[in-house]
N, CA and C atoms as an extended XYZ file, in Angstrom:
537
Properties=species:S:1:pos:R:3:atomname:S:1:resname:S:1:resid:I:1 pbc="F F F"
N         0.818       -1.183        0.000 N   UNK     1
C         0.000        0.000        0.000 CA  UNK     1
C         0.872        1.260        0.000 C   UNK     1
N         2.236        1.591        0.769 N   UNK     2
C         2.360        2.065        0.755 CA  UNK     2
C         3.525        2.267       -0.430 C   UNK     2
N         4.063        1.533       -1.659 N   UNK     3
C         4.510        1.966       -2.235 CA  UNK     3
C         3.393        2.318       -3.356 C   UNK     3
N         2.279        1.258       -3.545 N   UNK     4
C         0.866        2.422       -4.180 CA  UNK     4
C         0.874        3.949       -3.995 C   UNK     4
N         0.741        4.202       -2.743 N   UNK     5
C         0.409        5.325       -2.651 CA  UNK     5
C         1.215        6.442       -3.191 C   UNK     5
N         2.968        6.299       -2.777 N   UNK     6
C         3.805        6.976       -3.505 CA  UNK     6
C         3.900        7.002       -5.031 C   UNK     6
N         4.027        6.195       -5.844 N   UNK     7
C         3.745        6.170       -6.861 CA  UNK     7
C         2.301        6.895       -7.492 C   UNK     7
N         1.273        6.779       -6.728 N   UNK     8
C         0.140        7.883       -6.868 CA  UNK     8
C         0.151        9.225       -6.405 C   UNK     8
N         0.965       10.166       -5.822 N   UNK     9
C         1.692       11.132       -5.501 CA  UNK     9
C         2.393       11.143       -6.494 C   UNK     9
N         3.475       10.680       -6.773 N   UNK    10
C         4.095       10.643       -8.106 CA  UNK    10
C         3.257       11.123       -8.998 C   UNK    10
N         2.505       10.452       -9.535 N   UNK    11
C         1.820       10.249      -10.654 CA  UNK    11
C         0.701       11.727      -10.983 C   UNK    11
N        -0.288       11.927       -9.801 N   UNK    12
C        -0.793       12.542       -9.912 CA  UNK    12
C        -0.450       14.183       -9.661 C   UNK    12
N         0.606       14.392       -9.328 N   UNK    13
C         1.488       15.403       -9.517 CA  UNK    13
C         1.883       16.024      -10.602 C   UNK    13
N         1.976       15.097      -11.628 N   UNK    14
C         2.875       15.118      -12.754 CA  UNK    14
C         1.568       16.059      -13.713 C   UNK    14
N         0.169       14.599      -13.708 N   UNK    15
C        -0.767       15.200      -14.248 CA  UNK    15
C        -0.700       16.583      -13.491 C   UNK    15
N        -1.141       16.899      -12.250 N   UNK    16
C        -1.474       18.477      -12.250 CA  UNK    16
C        -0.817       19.575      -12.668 C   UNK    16
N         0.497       19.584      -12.680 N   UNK    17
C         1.736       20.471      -13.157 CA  UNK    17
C         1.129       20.623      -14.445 C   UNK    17
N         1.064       19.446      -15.510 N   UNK    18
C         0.950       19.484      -17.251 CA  UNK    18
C        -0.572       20.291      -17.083 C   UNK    18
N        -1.509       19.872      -16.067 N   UNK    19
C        -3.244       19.809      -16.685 CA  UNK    19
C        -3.095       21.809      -16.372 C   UNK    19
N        -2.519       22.009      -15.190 N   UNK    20
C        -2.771       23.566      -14.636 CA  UNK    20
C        -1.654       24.225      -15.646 C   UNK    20
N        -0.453       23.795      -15.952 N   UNK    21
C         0.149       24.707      -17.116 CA  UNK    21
C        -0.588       25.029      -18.267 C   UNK    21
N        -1.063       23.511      -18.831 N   UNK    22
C        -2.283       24.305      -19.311 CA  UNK    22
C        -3.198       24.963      -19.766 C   UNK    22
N        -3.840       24.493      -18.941 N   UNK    23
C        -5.382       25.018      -18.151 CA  UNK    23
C        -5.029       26.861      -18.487 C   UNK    23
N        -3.962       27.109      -17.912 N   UNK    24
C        -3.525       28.405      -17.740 CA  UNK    24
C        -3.275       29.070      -18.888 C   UNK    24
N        -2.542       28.518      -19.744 N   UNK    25
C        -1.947       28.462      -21.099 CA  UNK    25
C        -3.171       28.799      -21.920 C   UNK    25
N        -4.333       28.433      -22.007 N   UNK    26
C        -4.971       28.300      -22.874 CA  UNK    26
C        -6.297       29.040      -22.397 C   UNK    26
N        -6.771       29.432      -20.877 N   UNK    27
C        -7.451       30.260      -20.782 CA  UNK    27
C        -9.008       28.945      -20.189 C   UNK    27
N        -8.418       28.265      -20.080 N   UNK    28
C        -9.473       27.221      -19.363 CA  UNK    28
C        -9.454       26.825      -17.989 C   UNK    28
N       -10.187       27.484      -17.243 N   UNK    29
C       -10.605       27.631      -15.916 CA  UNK    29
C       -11.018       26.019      -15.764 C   UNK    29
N       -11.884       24.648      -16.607 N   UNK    30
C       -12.138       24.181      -15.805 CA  UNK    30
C       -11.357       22.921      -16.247 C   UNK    30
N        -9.939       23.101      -17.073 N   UNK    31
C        -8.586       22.182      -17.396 CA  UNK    31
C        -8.079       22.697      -15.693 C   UNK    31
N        -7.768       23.702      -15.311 N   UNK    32
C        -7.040       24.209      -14.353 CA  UNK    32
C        -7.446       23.668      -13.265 C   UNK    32
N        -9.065       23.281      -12.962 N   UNK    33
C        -9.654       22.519      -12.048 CA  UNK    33
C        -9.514       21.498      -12.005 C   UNK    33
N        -9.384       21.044      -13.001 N   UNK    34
C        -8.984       19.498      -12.899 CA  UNK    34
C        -7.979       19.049      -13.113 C   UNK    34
N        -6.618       19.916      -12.934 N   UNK    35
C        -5.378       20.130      -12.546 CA  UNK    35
C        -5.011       20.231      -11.102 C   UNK    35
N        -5.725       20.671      -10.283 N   UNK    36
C        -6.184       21.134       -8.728 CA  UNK    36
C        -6.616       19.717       -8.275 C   UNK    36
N        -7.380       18.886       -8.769 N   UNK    37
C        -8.478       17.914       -8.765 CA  UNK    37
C        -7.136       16.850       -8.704 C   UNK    37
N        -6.566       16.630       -9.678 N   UNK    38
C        -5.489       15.466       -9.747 CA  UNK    38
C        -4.201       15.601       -8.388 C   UNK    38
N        -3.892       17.252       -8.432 N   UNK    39
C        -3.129       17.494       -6.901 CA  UNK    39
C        -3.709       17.030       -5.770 C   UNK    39
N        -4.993       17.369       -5.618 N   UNK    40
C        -5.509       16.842       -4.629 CA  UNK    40
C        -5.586       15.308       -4.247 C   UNK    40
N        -5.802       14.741       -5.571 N   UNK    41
C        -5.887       13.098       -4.926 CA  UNK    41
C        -4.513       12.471       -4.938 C   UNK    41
N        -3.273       13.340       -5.688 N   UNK    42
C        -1.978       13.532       -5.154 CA  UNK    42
C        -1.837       12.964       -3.274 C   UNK    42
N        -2.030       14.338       -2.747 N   UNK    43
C        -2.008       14.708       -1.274 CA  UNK    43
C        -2.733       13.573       -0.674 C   UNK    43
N        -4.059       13.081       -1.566 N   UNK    44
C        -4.798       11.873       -0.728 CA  UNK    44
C        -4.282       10.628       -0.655 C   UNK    44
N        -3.085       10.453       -1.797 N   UNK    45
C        -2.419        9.374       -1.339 CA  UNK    45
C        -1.076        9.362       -0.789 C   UNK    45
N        -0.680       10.853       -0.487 N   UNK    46
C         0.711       10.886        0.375 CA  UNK    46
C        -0.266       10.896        1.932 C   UNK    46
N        -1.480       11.271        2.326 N   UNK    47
C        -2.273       10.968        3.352 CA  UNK    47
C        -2.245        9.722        3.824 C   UNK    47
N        -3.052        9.102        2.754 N   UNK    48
C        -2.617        7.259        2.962 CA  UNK    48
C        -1.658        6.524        3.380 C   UNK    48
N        -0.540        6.868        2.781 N   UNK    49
C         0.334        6.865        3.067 CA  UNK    49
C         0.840        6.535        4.475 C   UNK    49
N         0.896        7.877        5.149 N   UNK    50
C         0.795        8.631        6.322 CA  UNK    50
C         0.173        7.761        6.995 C   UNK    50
N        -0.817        7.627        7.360 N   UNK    51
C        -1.559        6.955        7.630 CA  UNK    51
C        -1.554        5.807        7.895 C   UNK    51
N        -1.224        4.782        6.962 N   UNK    52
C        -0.868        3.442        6.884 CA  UNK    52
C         0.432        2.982        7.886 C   UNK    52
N         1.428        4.062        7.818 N   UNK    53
C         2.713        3.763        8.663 CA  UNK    53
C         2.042        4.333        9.957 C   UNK    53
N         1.251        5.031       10.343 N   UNK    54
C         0.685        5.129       11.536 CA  UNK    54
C         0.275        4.220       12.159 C   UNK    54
N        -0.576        3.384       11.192 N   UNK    55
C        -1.497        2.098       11.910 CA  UNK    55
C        -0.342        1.130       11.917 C   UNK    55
N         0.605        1.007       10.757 N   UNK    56
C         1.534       -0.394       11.029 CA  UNK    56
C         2.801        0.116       12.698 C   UNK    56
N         2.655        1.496       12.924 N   UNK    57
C         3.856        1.742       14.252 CA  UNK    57
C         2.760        1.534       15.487 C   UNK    57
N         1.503        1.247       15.280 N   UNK    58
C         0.657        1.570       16.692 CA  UNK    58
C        -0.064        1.879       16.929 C   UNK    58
N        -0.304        3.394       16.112 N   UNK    59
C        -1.013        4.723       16.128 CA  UNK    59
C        -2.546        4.529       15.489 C   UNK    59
N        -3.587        3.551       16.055 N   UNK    60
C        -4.356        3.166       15.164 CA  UNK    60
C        -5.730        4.723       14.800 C   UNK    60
N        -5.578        5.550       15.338 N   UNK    61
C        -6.066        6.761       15.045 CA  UNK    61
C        -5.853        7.840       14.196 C   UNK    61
N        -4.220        7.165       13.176 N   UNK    62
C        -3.700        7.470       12.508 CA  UNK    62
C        -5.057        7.745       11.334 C   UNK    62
N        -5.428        6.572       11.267 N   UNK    63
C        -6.509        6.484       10.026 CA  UNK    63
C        -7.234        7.586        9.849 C   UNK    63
N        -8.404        7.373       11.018 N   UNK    64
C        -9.677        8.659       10.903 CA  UNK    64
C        -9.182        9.516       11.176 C   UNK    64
N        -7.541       10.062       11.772 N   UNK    65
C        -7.417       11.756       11.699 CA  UNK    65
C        -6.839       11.824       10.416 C   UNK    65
N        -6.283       11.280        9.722 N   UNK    66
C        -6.019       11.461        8.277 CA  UNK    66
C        -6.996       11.222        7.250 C   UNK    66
N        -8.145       10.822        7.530 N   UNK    67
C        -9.189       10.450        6.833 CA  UNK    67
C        -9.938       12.010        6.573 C   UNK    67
N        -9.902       12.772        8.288 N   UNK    68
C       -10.990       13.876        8.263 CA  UNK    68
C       -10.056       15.054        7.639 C   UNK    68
N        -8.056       15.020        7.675 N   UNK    69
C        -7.414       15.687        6.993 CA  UNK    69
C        -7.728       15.704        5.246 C   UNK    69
N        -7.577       14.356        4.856 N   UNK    70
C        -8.277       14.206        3.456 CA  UNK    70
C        -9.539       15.340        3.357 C   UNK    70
N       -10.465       14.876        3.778 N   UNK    71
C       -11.903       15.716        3.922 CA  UNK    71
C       -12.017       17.273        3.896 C   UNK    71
N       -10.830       17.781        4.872 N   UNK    72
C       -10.534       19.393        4.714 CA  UNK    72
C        -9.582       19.456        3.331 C   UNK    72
N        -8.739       19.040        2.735 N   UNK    73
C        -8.032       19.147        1.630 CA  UNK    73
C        -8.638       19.399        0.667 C   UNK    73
N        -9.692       18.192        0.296 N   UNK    74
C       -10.740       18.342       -0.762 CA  UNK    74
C       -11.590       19.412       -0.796 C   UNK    74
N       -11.995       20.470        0.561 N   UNK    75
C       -12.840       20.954        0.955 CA  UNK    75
C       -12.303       21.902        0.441 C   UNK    75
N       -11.207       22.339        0.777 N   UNK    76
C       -10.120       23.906        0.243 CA  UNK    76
C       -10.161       23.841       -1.339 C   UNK    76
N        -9.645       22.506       -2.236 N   UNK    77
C        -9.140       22.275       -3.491 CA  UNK    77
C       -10.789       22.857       -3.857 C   UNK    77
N       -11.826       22.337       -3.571 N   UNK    78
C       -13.538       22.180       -4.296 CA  UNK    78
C       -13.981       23.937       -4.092 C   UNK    78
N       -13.592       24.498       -2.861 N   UNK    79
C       -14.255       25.987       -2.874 CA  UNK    79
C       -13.263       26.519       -4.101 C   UNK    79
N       -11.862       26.156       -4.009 N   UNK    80
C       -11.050       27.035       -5.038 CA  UNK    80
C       -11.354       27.071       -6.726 C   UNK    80
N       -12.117       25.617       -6.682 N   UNK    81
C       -12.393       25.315       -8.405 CA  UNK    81
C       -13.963       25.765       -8.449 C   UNK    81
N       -14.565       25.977       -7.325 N   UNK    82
C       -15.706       26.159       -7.872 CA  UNK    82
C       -16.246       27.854       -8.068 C   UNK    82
N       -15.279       28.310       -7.032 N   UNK    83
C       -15.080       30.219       -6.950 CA  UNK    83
C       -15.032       30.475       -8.378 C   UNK    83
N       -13.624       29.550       -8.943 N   UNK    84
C       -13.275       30.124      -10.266 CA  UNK    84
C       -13.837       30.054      -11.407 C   UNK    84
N       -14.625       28.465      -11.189 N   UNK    85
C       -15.805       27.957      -13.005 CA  UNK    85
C       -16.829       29.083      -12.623 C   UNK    85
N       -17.677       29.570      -11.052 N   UNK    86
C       -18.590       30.371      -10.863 CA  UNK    86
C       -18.346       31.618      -11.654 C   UNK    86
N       -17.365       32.015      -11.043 N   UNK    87
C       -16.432       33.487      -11.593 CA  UNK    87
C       -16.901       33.455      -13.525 C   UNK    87
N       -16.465       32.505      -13.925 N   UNK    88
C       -15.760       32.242      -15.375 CA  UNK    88
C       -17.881       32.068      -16.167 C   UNK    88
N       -18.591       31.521      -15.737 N   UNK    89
C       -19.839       31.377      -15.862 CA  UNK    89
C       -20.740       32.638      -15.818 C   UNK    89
N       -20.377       33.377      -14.467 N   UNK    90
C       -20.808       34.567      -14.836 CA  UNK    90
C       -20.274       35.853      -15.251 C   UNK    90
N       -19.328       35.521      -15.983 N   UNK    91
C       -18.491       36.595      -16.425 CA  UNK    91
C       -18.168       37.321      -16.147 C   UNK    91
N       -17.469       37.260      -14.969 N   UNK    92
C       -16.545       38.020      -13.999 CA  UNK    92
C       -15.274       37.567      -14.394 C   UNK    92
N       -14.421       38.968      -14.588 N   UNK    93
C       -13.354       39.388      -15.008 CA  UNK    93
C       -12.817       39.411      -13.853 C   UNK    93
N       -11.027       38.802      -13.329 N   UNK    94
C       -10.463       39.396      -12.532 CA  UNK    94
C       -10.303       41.170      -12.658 C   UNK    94
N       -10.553       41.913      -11.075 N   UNK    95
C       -10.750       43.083      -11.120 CA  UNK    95
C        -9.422       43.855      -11.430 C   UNK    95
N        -8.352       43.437      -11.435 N   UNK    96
C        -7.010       43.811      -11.734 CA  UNK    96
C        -6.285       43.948      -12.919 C   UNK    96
N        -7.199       43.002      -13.864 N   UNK    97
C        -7.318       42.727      -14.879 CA  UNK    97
C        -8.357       43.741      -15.779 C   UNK    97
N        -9.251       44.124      -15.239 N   UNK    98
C       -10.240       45.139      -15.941 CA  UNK    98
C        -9.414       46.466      -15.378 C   UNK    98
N        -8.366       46.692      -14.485 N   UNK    99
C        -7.950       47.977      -14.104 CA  UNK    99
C        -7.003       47.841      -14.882 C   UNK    99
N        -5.952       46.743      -15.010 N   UNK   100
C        -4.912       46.981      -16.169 CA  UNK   100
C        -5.558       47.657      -17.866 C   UNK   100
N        -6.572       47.271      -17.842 N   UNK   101
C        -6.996       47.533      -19.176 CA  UNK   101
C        -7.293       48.763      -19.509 C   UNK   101
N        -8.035       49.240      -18.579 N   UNK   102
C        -8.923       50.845      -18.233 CA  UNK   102
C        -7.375       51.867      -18.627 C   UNK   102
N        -6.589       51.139      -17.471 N   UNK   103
C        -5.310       52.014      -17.776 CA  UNK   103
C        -4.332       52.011      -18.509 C   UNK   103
N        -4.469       50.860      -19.078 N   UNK   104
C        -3.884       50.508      -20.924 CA  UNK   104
C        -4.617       51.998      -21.632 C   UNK   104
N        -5.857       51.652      -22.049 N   UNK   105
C        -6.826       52.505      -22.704 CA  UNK   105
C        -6.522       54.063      -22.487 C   UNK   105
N        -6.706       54.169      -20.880 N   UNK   106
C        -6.626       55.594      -20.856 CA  UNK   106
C        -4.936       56.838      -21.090 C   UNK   106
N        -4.146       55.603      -21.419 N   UNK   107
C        -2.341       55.834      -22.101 CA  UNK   107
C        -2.912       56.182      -23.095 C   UNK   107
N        -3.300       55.712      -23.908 N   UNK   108
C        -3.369       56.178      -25.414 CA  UNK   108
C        -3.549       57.417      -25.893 C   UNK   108
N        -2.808       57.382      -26.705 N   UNK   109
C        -2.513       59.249      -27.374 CA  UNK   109
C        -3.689       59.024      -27.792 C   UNK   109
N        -4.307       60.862      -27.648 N   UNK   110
C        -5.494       60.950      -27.882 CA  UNK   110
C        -7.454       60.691      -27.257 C   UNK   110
N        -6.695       59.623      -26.309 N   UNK   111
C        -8.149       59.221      -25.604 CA  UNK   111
C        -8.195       60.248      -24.366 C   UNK   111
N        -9.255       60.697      -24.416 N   UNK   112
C        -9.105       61.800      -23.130 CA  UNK   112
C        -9.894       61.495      -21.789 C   UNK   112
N       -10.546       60.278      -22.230 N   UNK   113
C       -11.006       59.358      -21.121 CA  UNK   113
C       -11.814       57.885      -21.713 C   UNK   113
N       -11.950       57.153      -20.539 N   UNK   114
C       -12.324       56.204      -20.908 CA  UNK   114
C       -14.185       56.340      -20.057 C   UNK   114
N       -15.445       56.316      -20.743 N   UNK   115
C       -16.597       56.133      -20.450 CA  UNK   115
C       -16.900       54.624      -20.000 C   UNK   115
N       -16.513       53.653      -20.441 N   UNK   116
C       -17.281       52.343      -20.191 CA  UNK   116
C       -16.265       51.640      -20.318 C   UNK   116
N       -15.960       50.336      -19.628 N   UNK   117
C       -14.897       48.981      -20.372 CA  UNK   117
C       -15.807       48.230      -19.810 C   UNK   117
N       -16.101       46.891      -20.961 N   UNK   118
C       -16.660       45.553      -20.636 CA  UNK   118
C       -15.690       44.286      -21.347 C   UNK   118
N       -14.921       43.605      -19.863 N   UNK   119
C       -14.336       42.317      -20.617 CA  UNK   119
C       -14.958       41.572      -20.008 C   UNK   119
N       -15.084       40.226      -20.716 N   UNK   120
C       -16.070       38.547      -20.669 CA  UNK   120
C       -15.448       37.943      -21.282 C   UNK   120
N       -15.802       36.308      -20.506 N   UNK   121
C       -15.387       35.565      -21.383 CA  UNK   121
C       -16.258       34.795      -21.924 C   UNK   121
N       -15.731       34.539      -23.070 N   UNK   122
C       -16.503       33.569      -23.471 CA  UNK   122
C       -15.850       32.159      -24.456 C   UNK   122
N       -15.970       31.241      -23.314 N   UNK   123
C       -14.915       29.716      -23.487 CA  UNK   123
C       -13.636       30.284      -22.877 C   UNK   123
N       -13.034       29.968      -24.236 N   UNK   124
C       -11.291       30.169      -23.579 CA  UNK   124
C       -10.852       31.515      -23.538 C   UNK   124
N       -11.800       32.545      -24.433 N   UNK   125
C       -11.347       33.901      -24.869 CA  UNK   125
C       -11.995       34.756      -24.338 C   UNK   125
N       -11.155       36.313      -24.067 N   UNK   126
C       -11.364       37.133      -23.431 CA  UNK   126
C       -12.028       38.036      -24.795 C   UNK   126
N       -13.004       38.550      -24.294 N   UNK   127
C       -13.321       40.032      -25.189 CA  UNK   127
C       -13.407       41.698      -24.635 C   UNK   127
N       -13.398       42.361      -25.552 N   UNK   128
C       -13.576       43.499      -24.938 CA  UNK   128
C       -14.348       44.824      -25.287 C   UNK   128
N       -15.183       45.640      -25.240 N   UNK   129
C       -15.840       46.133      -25.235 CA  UNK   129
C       -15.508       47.490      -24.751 C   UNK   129
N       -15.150       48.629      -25.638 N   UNK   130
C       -15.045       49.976      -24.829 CA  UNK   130
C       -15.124       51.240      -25.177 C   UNK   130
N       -15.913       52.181      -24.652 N   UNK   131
C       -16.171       53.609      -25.207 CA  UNK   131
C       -15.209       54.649      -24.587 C   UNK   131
N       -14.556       55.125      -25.516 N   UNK   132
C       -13.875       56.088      -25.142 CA  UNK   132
C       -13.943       57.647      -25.525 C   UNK   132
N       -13.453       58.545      -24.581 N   UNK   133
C       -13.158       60.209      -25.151 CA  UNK   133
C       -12.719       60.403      -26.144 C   UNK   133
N       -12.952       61.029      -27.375 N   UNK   134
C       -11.810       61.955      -27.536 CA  UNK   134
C       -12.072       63.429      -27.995 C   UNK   134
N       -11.013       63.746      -28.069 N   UNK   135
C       -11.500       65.072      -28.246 CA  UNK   135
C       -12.325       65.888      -29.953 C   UNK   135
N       -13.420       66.748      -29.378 N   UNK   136
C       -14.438       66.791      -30.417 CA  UNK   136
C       -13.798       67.293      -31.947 C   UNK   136
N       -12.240       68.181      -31.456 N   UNK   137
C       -11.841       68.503      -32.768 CA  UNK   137
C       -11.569       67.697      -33.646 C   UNK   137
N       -11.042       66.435      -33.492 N   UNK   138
C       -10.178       65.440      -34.333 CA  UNK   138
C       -11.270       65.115      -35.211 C   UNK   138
N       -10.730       64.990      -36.610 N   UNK   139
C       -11.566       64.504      -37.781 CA  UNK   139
C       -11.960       63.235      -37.243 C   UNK   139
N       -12.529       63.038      -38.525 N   UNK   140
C       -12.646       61.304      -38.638 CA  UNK   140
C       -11.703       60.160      -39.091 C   UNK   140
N       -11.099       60.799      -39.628 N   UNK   141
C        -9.956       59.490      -39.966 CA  UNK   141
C        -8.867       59.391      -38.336 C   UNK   141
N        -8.649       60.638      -38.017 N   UNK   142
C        -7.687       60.370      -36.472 CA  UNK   142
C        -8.543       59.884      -35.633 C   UNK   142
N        -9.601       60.341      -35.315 N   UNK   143
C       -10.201       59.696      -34.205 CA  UNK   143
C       -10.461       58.052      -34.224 C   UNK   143
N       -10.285       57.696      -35.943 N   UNK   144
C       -10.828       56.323      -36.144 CA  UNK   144
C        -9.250       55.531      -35.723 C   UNK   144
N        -8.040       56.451      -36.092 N   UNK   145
C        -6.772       55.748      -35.901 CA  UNK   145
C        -6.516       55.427      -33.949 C   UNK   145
N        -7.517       56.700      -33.570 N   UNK   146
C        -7.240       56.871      -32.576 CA  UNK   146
C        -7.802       55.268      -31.450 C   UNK   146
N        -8.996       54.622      -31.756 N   UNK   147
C        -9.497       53.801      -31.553 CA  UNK   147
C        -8.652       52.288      -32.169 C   UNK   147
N        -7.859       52.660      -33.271 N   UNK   148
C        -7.524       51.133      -33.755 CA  UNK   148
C        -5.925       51.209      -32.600 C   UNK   148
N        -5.513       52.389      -32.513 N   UNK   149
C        -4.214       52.420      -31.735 CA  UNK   149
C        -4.712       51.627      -30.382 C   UNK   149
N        -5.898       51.936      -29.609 N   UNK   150
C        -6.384       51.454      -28.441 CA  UNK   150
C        -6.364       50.492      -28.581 C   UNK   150
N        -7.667       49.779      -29.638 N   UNK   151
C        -7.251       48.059      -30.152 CA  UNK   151
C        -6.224       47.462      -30.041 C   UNK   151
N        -4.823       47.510      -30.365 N   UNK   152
C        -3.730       47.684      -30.413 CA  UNK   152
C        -3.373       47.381      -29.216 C   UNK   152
N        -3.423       48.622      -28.134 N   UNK   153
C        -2.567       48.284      -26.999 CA  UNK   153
C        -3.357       47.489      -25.824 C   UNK   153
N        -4.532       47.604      -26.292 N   UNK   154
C        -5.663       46.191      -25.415 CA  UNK   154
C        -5.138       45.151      -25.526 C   UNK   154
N        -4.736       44.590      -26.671 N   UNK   155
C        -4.444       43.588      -27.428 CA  UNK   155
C        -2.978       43.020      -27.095 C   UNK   155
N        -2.282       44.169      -26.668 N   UNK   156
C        -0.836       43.912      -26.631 CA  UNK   156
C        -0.922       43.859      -24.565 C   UNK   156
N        -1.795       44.396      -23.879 N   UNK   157
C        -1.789       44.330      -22.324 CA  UNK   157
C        -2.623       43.024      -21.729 C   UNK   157
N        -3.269       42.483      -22.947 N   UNK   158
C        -4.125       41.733      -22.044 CA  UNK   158
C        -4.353       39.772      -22.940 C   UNK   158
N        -3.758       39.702      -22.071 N   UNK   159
C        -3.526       37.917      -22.750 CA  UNK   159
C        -4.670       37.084      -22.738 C   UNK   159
N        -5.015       36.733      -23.955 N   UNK   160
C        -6.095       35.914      -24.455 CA  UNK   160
C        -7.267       36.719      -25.038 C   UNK   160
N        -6.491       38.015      -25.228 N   UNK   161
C        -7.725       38.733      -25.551 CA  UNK   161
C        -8.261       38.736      -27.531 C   UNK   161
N        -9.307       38.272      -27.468 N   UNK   162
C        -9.645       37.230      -28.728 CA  UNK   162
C        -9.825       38.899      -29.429 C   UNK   162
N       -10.447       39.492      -29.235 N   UNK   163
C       -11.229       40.653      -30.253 CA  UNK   163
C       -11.720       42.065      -29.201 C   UNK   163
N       -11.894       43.207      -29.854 N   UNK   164
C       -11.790       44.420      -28.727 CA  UNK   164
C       -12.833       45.121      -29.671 C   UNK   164
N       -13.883       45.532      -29.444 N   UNK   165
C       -14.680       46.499      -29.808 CA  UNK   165
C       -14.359       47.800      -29.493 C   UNK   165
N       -13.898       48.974      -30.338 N   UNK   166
C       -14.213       50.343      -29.693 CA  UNK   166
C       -14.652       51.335      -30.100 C   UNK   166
N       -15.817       52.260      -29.755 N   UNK   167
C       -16.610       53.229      -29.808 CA  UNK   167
C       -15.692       54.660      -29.470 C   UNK   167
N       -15.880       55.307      -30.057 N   UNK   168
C       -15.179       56.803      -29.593 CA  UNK   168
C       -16.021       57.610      -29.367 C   UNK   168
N       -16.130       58.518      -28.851 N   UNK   169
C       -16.975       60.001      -28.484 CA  UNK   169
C       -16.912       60.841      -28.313 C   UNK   169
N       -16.903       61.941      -29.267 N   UNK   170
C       -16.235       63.585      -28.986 CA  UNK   170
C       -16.922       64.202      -27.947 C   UNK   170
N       -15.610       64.593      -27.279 N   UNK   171
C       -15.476       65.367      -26.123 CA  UNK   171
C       -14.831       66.896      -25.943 C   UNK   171
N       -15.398       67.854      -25.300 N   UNK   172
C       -14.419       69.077      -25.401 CA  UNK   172
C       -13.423       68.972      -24.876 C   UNK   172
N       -12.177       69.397      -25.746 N   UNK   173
C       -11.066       69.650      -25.049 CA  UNK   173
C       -10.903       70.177      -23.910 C   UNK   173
N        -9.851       69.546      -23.113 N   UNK   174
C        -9.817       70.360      -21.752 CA  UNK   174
C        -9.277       71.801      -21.756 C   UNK   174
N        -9.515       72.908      -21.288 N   UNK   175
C        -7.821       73.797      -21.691 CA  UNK   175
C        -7.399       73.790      -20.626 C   UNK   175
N        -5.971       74.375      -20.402 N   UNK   176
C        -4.994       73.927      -19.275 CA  UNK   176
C        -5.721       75.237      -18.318 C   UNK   176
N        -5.674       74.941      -16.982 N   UNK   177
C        -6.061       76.358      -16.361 CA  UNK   177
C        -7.334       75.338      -15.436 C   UNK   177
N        -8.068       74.867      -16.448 N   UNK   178
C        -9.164       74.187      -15.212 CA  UNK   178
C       -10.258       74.764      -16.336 C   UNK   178
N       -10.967       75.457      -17.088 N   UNK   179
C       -11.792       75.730      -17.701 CA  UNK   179
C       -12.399       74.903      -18.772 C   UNK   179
């Protein structure tokens, strides 16, 4: 049993490293879970393990306190995968991730603010959605460059991002002074 078990530690290790690289790699929240999922039954057989040399030295309580340790392990691994498919289902964006973007956007020569950002996912890919300032003088061909430049640096700040919608909206210039 107990060289089973090591060899299943072994084993299921290996899977989680490959399944969560990934999982990660590719923008799949529920490869990454079941990367988490294979670690975990990892730990359940270095538990066993544990366990087993407990009961063969004496310790026959070894079992059910490693049994109810199993039980909290799974308990931590299951809230962590299920926070994240929840998250990923209702299209919740990490919030750090929608602030990197806002402030990608609002760099851009020319944007004089940003009105709205909406990123979602949908499957493996991120999208994006966003109305921005600019100022009311700029023709139409700059203001249109002005929006593909944004495209651009969305695209270049934010990984997995499949496609970027953007809207522009003339705005009065500020003048310096506060007026």
């Amino acid at each position: 049993m107990i060289v089973a078990g090591l060899i299943g530690v072994a084993g299921n290790e290996l899977v989680a490293i490959y399944r969560v690289r990934v999982g990660r790699e590719i923008g799949s929240a529920a490869l990454v879970a079941d990367g988490l999922h294979a670690r975990a039954d990892g730990f359940t057989s270095l538990a066993v393990v544990v366990g087993s040399i407990g009961v063969m030295v004496g310790v026959p309580l070894a079992d059910p306190i490693v049994g109810l340790l199993i039980t909290v392990a799974i308990l931590v691994v299951l809230r962590s995968a299920a926070t994240d498919i929840y998250r990923r289902l209702m299209d919740a964006v990490d919030p750090d991730l929608v602030e990197r973007a806002e402030r990608t956007l609002e760099a851009v020569h020319g944007v004089i603010g940003v009105d709205s950002l909406r990123l979602r996912w949908i499957g493996h890919r991120l999208y994006a959605e966003a109305s921005l300032q600019v100022d009311e003088a700029l023709d139409l061909a700059t203001a249109h460059d002005t929006a593909h430049r944004a495209q651009g640096r969305l695209g270049e700040a934010v990984d997995k991002l499949a496609d970027v919608t953007v809207h522009v909206s003339p705005r009065p210039a500020l003048i310096e002074g506060g007026q």
